[in-house]
Structure formats: C-alpha cells, structure tokens
N, C-alpha and C positions, 0 to 999 in steps of 0.2 A: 219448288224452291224452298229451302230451309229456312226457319227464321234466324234472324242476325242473334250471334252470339256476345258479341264484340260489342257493350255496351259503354260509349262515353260518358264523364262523369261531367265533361262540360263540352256543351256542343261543338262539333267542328266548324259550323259557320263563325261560331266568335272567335276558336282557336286560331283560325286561319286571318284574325285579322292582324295577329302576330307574327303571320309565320313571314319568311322571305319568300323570292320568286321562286323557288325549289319545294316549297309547302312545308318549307322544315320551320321548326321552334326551337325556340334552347328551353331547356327542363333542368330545373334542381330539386332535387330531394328534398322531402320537405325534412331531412335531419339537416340539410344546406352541407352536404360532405358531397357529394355527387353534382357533378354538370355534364349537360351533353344536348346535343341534337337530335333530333326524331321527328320524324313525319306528324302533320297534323291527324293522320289517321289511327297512328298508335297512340298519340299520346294523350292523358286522361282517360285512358278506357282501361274495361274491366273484364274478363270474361263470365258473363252471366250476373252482371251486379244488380239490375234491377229486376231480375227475376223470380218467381214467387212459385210456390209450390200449393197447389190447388187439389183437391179430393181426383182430380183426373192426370195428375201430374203436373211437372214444370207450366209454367205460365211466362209469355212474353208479354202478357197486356197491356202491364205496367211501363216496359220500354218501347210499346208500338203509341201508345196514347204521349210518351213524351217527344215521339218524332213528330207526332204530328203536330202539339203545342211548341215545337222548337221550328219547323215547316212554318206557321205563321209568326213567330217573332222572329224568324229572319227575313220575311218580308216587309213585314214592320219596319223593322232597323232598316234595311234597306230603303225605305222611303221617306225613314226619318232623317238619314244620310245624306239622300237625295234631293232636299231639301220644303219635303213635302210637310 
C-alpha cells in the first residue's frame, strides 16, 4: 500500500463539521474572487505538503505523526461534543 499523498491542511473530521449531507463545503479563495463547492476530501489538501526530503529520500513522517495526533483530537472533540 503506497503512502497517502493527498495531505490536508486542516483535518477532515473538522472540515466535515461544515460540510452538508453530501460531504460537500462551500470554498472561497482566499483572494475572496472564487466560490464553489467541493468534497470535504479535496478540500484543504495539498499534494505532498507536509512532506520532507531526508538523506534516504521523500519522507511521510511528518504527515503520518499528524494523522495520528489528529486520530486523538477527534475523539476528543467527539466526547467533548458528547457531553463528556
């Protein structure tokens, strides 16, 4: 399995607390000239943004350590939602 190239610049569990029942979001530019809809899956992501380049080549470290700190703050949120 290859690693994920398709790096979020902000998680999709909080994207999606935007999005409607379609998983869609509305998105402006941040010049504010452009609007539009898009999946919570494309949107905010970057190809290879948190990636780093190591004496052995590319490195995903950096975006596999943020899934997993993004992995616990969304079960966080999730219980602090919850009323925990």
């Amino acid at each position: 399995m290859s690693e994920p190239r398709r790096h979020h610049l902000l998680p999709q569990f909080y994207l999606r607390r935007f999005a409607d029942n379609s998983d869609q979001i509305a998105v402006v530019s941040r010049d504010l000239q452009k609007k539009f809809l898009t999946s919570v899956a494309k949107a905010a992501a970057e190809n290879d943004f948190y990636t780093v380049q190591t004496h052995d080549g590319p490195s995903q470290d950096v975006e596999q350590l943020l899934s997993r700190i993004e992995d616990l703050a969304a079960k966080a949120i999730e219980k602090l939602l919850g009323g925990a």
